[in-house]
C-alpha positions as CSV (number, residue, x, y, z in Angstrom):
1,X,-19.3,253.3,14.8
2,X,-20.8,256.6,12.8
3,X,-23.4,255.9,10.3
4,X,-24.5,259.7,10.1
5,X,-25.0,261.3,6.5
6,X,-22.1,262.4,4.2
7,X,-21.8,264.7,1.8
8,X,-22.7,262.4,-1.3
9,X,-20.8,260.6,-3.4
10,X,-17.2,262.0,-4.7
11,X,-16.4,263.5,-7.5
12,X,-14.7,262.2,-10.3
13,X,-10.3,262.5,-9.3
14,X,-9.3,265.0,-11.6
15,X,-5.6,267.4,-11.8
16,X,-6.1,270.3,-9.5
17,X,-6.5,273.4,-12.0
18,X,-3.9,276.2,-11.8
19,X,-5.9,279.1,-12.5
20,X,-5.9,281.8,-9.5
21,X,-3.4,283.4,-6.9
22,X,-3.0,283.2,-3.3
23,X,-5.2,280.2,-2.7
24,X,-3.5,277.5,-0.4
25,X,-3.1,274.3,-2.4
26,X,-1.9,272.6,0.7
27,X,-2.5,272.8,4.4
28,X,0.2,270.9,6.3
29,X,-1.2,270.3,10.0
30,X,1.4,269.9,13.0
31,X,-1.0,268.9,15.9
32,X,0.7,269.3,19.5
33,X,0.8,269.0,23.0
34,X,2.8,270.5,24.9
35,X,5.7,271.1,22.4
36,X,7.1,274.6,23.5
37,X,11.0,273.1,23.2
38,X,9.8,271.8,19.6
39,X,7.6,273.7,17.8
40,X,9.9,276.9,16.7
41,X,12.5,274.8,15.1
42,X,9.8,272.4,13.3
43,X,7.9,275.2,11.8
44,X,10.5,277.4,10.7
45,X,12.3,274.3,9.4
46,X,9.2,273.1,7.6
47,X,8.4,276.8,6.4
48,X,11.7,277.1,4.7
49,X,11.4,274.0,2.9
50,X,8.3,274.7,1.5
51,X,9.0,277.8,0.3
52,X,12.2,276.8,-1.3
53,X,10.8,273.4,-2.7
54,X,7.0,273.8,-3.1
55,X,5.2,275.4,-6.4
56,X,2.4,276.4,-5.0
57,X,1.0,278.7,-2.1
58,X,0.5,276.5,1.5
59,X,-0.4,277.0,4.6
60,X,0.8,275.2,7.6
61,X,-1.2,275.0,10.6
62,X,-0.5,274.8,14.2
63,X,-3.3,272.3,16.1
64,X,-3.1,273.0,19.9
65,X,-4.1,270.2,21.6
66,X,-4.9,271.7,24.7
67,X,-1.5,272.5,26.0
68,X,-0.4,273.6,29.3
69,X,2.7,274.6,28.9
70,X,3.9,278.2,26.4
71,X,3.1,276.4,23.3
72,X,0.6,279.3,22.6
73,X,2.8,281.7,23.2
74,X,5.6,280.7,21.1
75,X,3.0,279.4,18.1
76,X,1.3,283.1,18.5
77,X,5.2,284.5,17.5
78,X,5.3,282.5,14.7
79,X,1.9,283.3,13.2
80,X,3.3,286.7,13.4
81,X,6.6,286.1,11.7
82,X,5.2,284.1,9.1
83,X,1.9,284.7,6.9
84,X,1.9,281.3,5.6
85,X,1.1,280.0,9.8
86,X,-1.9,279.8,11.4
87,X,-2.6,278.8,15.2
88,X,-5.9,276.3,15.9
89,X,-6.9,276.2,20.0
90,X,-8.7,272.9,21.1
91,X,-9.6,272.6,24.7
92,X,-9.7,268.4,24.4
93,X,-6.5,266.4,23.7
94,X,-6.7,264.2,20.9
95,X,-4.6,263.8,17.5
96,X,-7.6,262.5,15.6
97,X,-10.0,265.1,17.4
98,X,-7.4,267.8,16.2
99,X,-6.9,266.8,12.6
100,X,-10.7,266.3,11.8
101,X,-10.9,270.2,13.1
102,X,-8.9,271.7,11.1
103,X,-9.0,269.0,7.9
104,X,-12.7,269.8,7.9
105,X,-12.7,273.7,8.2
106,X,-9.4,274.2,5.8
107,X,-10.1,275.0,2.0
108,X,-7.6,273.9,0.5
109,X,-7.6,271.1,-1.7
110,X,-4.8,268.8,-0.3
111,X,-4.3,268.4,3.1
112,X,-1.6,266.6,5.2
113,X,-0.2,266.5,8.7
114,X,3.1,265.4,9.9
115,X,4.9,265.0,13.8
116,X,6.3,268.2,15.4
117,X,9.9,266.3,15.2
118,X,9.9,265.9,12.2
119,X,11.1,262.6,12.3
120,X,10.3,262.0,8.5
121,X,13.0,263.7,5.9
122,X,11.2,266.3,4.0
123,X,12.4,265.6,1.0
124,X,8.9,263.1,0.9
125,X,6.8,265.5,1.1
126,X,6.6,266.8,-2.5
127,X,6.1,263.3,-3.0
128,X,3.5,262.7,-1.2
129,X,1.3,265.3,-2.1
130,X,1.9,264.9,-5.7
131,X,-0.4,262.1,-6.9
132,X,-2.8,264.0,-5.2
133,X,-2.4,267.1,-7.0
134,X,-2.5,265.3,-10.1
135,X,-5.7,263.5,-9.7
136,X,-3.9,260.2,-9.4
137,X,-4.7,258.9,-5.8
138,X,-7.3,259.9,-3.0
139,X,-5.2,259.2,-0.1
140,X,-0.6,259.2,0.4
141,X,0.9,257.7,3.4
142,X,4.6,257.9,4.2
143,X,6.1,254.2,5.0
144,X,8.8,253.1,7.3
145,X,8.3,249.6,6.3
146,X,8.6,249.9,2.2
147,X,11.9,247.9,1.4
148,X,13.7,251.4,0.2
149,X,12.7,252.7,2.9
150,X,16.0,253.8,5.3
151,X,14.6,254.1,8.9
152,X,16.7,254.6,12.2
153,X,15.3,253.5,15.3
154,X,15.8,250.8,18.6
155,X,14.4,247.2,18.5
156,X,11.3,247.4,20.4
157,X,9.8,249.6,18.6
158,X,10.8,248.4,15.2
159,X,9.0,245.0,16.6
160,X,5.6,247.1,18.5
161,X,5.4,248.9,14.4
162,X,5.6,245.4,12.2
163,X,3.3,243.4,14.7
164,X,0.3,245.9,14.9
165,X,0.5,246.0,10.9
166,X,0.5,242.4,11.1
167,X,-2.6,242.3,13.3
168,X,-4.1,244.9,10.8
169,X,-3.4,242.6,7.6
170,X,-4.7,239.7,10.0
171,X,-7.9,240.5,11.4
172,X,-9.3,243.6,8.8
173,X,-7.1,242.4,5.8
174,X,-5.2,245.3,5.6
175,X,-3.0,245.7,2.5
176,X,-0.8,249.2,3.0
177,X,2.3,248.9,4.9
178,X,2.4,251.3,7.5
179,X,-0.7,252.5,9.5
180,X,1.1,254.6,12.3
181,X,3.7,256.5,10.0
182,X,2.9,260.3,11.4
183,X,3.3,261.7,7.6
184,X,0.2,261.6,5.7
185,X,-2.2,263.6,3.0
186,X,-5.5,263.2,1.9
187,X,-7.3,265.5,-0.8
188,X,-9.9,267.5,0.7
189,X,-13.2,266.2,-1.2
190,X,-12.1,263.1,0.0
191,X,-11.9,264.2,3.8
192,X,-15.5,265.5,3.3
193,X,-17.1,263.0,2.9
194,X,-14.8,260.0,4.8
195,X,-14.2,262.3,8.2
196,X,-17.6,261.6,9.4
197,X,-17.7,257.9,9.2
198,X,-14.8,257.9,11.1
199,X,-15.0,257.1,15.3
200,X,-11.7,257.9,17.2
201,X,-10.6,261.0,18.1
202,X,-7.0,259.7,19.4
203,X,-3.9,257.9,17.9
204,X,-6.3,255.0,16.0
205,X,-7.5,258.0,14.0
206,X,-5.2,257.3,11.2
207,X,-5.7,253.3,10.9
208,X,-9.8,253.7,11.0
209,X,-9.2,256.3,8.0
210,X,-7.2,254.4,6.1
211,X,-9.1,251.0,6.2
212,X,-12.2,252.8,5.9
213,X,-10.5,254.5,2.8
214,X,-9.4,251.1,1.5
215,X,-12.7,249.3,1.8
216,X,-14.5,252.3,0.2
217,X,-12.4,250.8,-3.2
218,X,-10.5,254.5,-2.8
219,X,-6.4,254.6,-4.0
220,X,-3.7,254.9,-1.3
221,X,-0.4,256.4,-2.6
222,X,2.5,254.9,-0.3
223,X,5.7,257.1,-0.1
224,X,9.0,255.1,1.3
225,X,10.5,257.5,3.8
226,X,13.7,258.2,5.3
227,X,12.9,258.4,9.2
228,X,15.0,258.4,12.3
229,X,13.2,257.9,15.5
230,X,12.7,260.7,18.6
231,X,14.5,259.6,21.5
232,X,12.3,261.9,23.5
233,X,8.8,260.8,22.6
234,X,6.2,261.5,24.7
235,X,3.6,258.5,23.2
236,X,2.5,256.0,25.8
237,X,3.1,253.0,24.2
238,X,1.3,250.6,26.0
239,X,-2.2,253.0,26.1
240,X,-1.5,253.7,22.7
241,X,-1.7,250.1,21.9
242,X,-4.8,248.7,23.9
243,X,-6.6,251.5,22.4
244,X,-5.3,250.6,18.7
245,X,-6.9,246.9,19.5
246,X,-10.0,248.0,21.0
247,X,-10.3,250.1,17.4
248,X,-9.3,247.0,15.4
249,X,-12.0,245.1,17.6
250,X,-14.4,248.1,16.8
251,X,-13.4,248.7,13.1
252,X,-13.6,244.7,12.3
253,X,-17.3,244.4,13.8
254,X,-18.6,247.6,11.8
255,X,-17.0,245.8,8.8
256,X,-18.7,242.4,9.1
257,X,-22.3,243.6,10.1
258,X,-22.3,246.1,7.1
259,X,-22.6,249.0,9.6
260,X,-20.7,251.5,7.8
261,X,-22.0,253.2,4.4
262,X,-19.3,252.9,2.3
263,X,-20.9,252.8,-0.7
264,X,-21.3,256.7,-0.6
265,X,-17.2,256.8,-1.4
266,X,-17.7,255.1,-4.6
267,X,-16.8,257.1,-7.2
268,X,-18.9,258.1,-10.3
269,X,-18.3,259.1,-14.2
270,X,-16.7,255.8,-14.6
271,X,-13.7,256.6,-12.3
272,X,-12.6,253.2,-11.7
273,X,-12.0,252.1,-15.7
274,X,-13.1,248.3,-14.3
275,X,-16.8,249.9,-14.3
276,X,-16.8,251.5,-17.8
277,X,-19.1,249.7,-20.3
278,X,-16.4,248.1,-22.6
279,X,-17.4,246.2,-25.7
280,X,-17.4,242.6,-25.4
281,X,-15.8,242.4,-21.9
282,X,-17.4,240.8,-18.9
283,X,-17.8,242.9,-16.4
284,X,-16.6,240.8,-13.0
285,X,-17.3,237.7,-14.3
286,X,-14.0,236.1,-13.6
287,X,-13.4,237.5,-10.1
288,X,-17.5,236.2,-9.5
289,X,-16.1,232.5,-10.5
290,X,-13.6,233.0,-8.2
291,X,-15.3,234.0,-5.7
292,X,-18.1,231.2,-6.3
293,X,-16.1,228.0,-6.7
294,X,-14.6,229.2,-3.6
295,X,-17.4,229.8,-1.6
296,X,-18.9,226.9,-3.4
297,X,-16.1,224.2,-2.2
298,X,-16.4,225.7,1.6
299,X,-20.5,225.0,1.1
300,X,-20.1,221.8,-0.1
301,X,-17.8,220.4,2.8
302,X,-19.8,222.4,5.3
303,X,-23.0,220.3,3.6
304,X,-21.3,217.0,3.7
305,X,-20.4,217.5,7.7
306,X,-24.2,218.6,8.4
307,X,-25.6,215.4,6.2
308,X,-23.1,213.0,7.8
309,X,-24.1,214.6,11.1
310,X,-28.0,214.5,10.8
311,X,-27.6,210.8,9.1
312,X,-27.1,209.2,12.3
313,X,-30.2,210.1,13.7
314,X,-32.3,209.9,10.7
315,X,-33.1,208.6,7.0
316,X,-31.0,210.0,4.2
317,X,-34.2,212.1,2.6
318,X,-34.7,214.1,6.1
319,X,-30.6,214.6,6.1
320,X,-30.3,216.2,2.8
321,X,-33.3,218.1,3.0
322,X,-31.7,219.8,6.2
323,X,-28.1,219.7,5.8
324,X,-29.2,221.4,2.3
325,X,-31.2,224.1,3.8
326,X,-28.7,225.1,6.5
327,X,-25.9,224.9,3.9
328,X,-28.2,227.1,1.5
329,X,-28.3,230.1,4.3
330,X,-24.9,230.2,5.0
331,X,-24.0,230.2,1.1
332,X,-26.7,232.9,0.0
333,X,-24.6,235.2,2.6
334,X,-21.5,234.3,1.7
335,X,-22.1,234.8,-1.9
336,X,-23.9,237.5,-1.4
337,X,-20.6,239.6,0.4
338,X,-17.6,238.1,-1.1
339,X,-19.0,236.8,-4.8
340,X,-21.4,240.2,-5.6
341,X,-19.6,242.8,-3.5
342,X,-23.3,243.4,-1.5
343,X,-22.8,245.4,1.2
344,X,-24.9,246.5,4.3
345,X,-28.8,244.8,5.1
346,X,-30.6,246.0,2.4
347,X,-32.3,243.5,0.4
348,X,-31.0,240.7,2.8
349,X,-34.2,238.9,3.5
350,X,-35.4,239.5,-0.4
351,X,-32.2,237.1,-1.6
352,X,-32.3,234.8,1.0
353,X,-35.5,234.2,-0.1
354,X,-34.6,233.8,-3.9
355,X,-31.8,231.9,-2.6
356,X,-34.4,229.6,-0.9
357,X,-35.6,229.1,-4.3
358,X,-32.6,227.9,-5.7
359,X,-32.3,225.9,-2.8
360,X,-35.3,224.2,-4.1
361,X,-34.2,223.5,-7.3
362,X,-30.5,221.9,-5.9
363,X,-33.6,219.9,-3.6
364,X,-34.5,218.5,-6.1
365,X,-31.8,217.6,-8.0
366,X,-30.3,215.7,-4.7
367,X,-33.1,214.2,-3.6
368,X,-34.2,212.4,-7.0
369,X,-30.3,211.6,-7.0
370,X,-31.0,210.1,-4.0
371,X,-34.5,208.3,-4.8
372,X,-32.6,207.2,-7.9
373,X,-29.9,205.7,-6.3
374,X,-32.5,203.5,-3.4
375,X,-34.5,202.5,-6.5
376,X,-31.2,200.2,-8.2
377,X,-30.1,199.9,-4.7
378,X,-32.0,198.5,-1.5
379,X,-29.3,199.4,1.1
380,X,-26.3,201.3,-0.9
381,X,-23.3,202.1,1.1
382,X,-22.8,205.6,2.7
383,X,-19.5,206.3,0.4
384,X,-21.9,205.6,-2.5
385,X,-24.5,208.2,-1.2
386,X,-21.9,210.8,-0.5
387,X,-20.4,210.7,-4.3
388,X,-24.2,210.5,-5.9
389,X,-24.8,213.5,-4.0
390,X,-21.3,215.1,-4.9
391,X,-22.2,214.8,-8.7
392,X,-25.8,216.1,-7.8
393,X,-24.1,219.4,-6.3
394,X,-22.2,220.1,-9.0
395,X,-24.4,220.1,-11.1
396,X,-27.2,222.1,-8.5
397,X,-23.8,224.7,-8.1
398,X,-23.7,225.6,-11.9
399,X,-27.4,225.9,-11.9
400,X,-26.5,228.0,-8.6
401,X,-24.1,230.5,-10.2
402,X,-26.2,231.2,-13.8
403,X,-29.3,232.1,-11.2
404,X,-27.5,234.1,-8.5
405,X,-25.7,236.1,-11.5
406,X,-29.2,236.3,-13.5
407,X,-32.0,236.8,-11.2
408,X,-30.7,237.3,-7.5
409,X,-28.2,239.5,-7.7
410,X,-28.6,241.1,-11.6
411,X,-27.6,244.5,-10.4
412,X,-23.9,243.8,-8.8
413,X,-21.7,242.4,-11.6
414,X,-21.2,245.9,-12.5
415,X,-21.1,247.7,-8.8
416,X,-21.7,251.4,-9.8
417,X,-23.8,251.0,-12.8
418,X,-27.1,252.5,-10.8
419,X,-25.2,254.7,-9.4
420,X,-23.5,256.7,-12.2
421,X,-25.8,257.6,-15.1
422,X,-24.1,260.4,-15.3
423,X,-21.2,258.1,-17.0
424,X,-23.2,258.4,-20.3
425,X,-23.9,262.5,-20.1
426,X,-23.1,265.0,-18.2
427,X,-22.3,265.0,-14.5
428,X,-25.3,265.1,-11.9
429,X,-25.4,269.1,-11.3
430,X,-25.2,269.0,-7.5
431,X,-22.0,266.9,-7.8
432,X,-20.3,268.9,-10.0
433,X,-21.0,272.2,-7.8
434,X,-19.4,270.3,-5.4
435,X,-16.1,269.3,-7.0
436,X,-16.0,273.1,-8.2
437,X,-16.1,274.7,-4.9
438,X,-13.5,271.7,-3.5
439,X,-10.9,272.2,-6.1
440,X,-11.3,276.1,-6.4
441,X,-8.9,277.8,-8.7
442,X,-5.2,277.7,-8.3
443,X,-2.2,279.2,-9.5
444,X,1.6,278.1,-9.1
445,X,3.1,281.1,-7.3
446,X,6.8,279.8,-7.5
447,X,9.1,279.4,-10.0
448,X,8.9,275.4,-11.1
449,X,11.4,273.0,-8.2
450,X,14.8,273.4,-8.2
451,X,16.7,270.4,-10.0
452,X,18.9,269.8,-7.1
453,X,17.5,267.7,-4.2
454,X,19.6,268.3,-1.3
455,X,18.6,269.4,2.4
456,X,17.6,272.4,3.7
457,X,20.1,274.6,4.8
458,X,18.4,275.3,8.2
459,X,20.7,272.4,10.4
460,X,19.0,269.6,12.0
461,X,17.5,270.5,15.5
462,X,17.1,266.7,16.2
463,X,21.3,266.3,15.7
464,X,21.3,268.4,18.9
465,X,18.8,267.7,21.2
């Protein structure tokens, strides 16, 4: 998994000015292998809607994947038919290898990518680039598996697409609804700084970028689709899917040993209006007592087993004390990653520590519990020990919760706060350079969309194939 430096932090999402001519607002890539039957009808299809449907100026670009076959030669005749084309060369195959080459040399401010068979309606497209225009989202996938989605295609693949989302919600708690769905846009300050945390170079491309995306905290746009499957596909399915689980296998470890740094995608100037400073609202504190009577219950049973376990083989003092200290370790970490949102080994061993001190403190709580209860009793039954010492830990967890929140982790109830203080002037200089030069001036150079929505006029090459 890449842990190498990004760019920084991102930018405050903001509506993509319209203030200059000529610059591509969006680059729509079409990588391909092979695809000299396909690629003249897609592009000139695709051209045609964009210029009839789409405000501003584009660009759509043509990602050889290392071909074989006349692809270059037919893509070379349509670079010189139309302006608006550009042909990209790679000599390694690879659909993530191909978009992360062109995403990260394109300037313009939105960029996509969609199947050379267009199997997605176009009429989503303007949809799918719109919240990103606007400043609303960071990332817009199409979905086949929204509810209004209308989607015509066999069996088995209708069951290989909702099981491998089901694996993804499963195993890296996935919440969009289609991972695979080759019709997607991301806005390019976003790309900058998320392309180089992301590993594969192939067909998992797309899932790595869109968990990372999610994790990172960033907004996901989903677009139902209207989709009718190629008959002639050339994807592997069964390669295409032991790779997809070897990157869920890869993705899921990353995630849990805090490899990846995706704090650097949290955005700043108070984005996310859950980190502004408002008047006489807690920041987090509801979703933290969540969090810690959850963790809290699961600790408590997880203490119970260990003290009934270690009670056989010793006296009720030398139990607590370790079922306690064990329970204590696992509950620090646990709080630590799902209660305070701390991410990554840095200040792991300073809180297990202070957690070691509140362990003392619930110590000693349990164990006078305990000496109190052998003072009025000489041989009190083991049910009798277990609820003395339930009573001790809850009161030991509220003592728990006001020190984590106070002392051990002070800095995380609001997540961004040391990372923004910018949010109370003006923006960090560096950051807005940045955001200048990724959302350079643009100007509509269209008149504003038609009001009708049909098709384009250019028929269907996939009714005749």
């Amino acid at each position: 998994m890449r842990t190498d430096s990004s760019p920084g932090t991102l930018p405050a999402r903001e509506h993509l000015p319209a203030a200059g001519a000529g610059t591509p607002v969006l680059d729509v890539v079409i990588p391909v292998y092979n695809e000299e039957k396909d690629l003249k009808p897609c592009v000139r299809r695709l051209h045609e809607h964009l210029s009839r449907t789409f405000p501003y100026a584009f660009r759509v670009t043509i990602a050889d994947n290392a071909s074989t076959d006349s692809t270059p030669h037919v893509a070379a005749r349509l670079t010189e038919r139309f302006p608006e084309v550009r042909y990209v060369r790679l000599e390694q195959k690879g659909r993530g290898r191909a978009l992360r080459t062109v995403w990260s040399a394109s300037d313009a401010p939105v960029l996509a990518y969609m199947d050379v068979d267009l199997s997605t309606d176009l009429n989503a497209l303007l949809p799918l680039v719109a919240p990103l225009i606007s400043g609303h989202s960071d990332l817009a996938i199409g979905s086949r598996l929204s509810r209004s989605s209308r989607v015509v295609r066999g069996a088995k693949r209708e069951f290989i697409s909702r099981s491998y989302n089901l694996i993804l919600r499963g195993s890296l708690q996935a919440r969009f609804s289609d991972a695979q769905c080759g019709f997607k846009a991301i806005r390019r300050d976003v790309a900058q700084v998320l392309l180089p945390l992301v590993e594969d170079s192939g067909w998992f491309f797309d899932t790595e970028l869109l968990v990372l995306s999610e994790r990172a905290g960033l907004r996901i746009h989903e677009v139902p689709v209207d989709w009718v499957d190629d008959p002639d596909s050339t994807v592997h399915i069964v390669k295409t899917a032991t790779d997809d689980l070897k990157g869920v296998w890869r993705v899921g470890r990353a995630l849990a040993t805090g490899s990846l740094p995706l704090d650097r995608l949290a955005r700043p100037f108070g984005d996310d209006p859950r980190d502004r400073n408002l008047t006489d609202v807690p920041q987090g504190l509801a979703r933290q007592l969540v969090g810690f009577c959850v963790v809290g219950a699961l600790s408590t049973l997880f203490y119970l087993l260990l003290y009934s376990g270690f009670r056989t083989f010793t006296g009720s003092q030398t139990a607590n004390g370790l079922a306690l200290l064990v329970s204590a370790v696992a509950n620090t970490a646990a709080n630590r990653r799902l209660t305070f949102g701390v991410r990554g080994r840095g200040g792991a061993v300073r809180h297990q520590a202070q957690g070691l001190v509140v362990f003392g403190i619930g110590l000693a709580l349990t164990s006078g519990s305990l000496a109190a209860l052998d003072a009025a009793s000489s041989d009190p039954a083991h049910s009798t020990e277990l609820a003395v010492l339930v009573a001790a830990n809850l009161a030991a967890t509220v003592l728990r919760f006001l020190l984590f929140r106070a002392w051990v982790f002070p800095d995380h109830d609001q997540p961004h706060e040391a990372a923004v203080p910018a949010r109370q002037g003006a923006p960090d200089a560096a950051v807005t350079a940045a955001w200048q030069d990724a959302t350079m001036p643009l100007q509509p150079v269209r008149s504003p969309l038609p009001t009708r929505t049909s098709r384009p006029s250019v028929p269907d090459q996939r009714d005749h194939r």
